[in-house]
N, C-alpha and C positions, 0 to 999 in steps of 0.2 A: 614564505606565506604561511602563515594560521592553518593548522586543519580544522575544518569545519566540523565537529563533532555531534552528535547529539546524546539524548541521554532518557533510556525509556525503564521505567520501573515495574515489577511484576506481584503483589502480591502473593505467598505462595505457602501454603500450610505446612509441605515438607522439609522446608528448611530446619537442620535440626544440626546437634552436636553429635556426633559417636567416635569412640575408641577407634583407631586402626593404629599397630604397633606400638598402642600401649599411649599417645598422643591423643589430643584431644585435637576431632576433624569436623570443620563446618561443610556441611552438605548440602546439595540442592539445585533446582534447574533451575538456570541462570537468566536462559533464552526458551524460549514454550514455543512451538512452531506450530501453525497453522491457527494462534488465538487472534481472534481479533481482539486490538484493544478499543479502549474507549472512545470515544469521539476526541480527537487531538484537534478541532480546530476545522470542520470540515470534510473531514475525512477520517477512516479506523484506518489502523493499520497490520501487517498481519506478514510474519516471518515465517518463508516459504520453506520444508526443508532442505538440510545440507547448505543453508544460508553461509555460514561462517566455516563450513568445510574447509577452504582452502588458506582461510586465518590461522584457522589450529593448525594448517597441518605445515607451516610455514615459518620462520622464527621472529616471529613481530613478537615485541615483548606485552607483555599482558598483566596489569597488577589486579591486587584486590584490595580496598578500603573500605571504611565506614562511611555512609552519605554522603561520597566521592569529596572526602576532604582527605586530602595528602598527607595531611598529617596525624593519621589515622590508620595507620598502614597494617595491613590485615598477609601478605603473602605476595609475592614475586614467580612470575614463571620460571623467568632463567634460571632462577636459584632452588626450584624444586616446591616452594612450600604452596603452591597453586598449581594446579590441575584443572583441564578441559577435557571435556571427553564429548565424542559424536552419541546423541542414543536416537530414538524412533520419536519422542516426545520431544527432545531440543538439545541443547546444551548443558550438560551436567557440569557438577563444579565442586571440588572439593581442595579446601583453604586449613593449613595448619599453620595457624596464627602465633605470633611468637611468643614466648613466654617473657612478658609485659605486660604492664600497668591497662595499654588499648587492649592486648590479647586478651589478655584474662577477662575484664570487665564485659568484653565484647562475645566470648563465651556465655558468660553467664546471662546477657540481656537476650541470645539469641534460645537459651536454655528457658530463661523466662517467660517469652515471648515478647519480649520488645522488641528485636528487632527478627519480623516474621516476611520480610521483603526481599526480592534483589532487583537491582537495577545494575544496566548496561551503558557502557559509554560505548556506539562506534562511528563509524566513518566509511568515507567509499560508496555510498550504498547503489547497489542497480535495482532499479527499480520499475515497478508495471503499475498505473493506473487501473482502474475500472471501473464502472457503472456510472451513476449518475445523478445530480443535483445530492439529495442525503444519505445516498447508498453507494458514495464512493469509498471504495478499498482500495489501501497502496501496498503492495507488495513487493515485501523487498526480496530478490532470491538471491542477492548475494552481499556481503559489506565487509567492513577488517571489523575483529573486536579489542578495544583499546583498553578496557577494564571493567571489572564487576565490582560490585558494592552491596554489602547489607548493609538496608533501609527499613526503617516504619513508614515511609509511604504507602497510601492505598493503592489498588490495584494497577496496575499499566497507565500510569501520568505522569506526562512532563509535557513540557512544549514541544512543538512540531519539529521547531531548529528550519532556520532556512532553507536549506539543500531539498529537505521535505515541501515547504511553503512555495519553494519557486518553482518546481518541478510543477505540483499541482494547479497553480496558476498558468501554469504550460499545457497542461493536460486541458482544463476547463476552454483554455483557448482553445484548445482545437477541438472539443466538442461544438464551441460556438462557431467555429467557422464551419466544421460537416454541418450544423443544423443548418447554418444559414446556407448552405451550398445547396444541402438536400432540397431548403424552401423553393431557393431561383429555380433549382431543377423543378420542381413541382409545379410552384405557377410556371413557368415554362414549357413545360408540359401541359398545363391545363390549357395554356394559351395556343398552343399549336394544335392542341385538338378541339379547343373550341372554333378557332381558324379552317381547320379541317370542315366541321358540323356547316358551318356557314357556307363555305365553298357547298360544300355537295347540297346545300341548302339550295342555293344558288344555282348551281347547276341543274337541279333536280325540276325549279322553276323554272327555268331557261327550255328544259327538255317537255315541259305541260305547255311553256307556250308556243313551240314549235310545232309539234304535234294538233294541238288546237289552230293555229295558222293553216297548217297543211291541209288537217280537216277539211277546213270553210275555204280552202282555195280546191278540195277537190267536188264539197258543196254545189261553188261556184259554176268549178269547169259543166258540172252534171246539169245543172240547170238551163245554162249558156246551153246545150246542147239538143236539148229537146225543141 
């Protein structure tokens, strides 16, 4: 079976080239936690941290490309020339691109700023709804990550991807069911305490006419007697 993927892009000013041993290293946070992104369709969404904690720290292979075309191939984990690092702000990344025709050019367009973006591909994700009708957040606190990409894409856009889409149809569902649950409880409640009002209503008339009865039958006896 397919892994269901998805694929979220980040805008990010810091992407940049620098020296380390003498190599040219593409640099940058790959994964930003705690950002909400843009409205995906219904919902923002917003990576919790130590999201992908247990991906890094794990041997799932992890590449890096250009606008996640394959054949554009920017760095390999297994083989060293990619790196993931845990930090306080997300997942850093640093890509020593091969010395090729993609490398090189691909240097120089992130040196230029063309390509000022990264985007993720991953998978897995556990996830938590929240809020309500256009202030729903989906938080993911945990997922695999399957690859990174420098992109000129705008800030945090792509599609939802199903896994996200159906989840959140699951999620709306069962706000509509607690609202409708909460209603019946409501009128339900209105109904037995309007129930209630009527009874003691009732009662309460029941107890004026007894009392008026007793009155005029002790009236009665007083008069009878004289």
């Amino acid at each position: 079976m397919t892994e269901d993927t998805t694929k979220r892009c980040f805008k990010l000013a810091e992407v940049r080239v620098d020296e380390v041993a003498g190599k040219p290293t593409i640099t940058g946070l790959a994964v930003p936690y705690n950002a909400p992104s843009e409205d995906l369709g219904g919902f923002r969404e917003v990576f919790k941290p130590g999201a992908f904690k247990e991906s890094l720290a794990g041997s799932d292979e992890i590449f890096a490309d250009v606008e996640h075309n394959g054949t554009r191939k920017l760095g390999r984990r297994s083989v060293g020339s990619l790196e993931l690092k845990e930090s306080r702000e997300g997942v850093r990344v640093s890509i020593i691109p091969p010395d090729t025709t993609v490398g090189r050019d691909t240097i120089e367009e992130v040196r230029g700023g063309l390509l000022d973006g990264m985007s993720i591909c991953f998978a897995n994700p556990e996830d938590t709804y929240k809020g309500k009708g256009d202030s729903i957040v989906r938080e993911i606190s945990k997922a695999s990550l399957r690859a990174v990409t420098l992109t000129c894409y705008p800030a945090y856009t792509q599609t939802a991807g199903t896994v996200a889409i159906r989840s959140l149809e699951e999620y709306r569902k069962g706000i509509e069911t607690e609202e409708s649950a909460a209603k019946a409880a409501d009128e339900q409640r209105t109904k037995e305490a309007d129930e209630a009002a009527s009874k003691a209503a009732a009662d309460a008339e029941s107890g004026r006419i007894a009392e008026s009865e007793q009155a005029r039958a002790r009236i009665e006896l007083e008069e009878a007697s004289l």
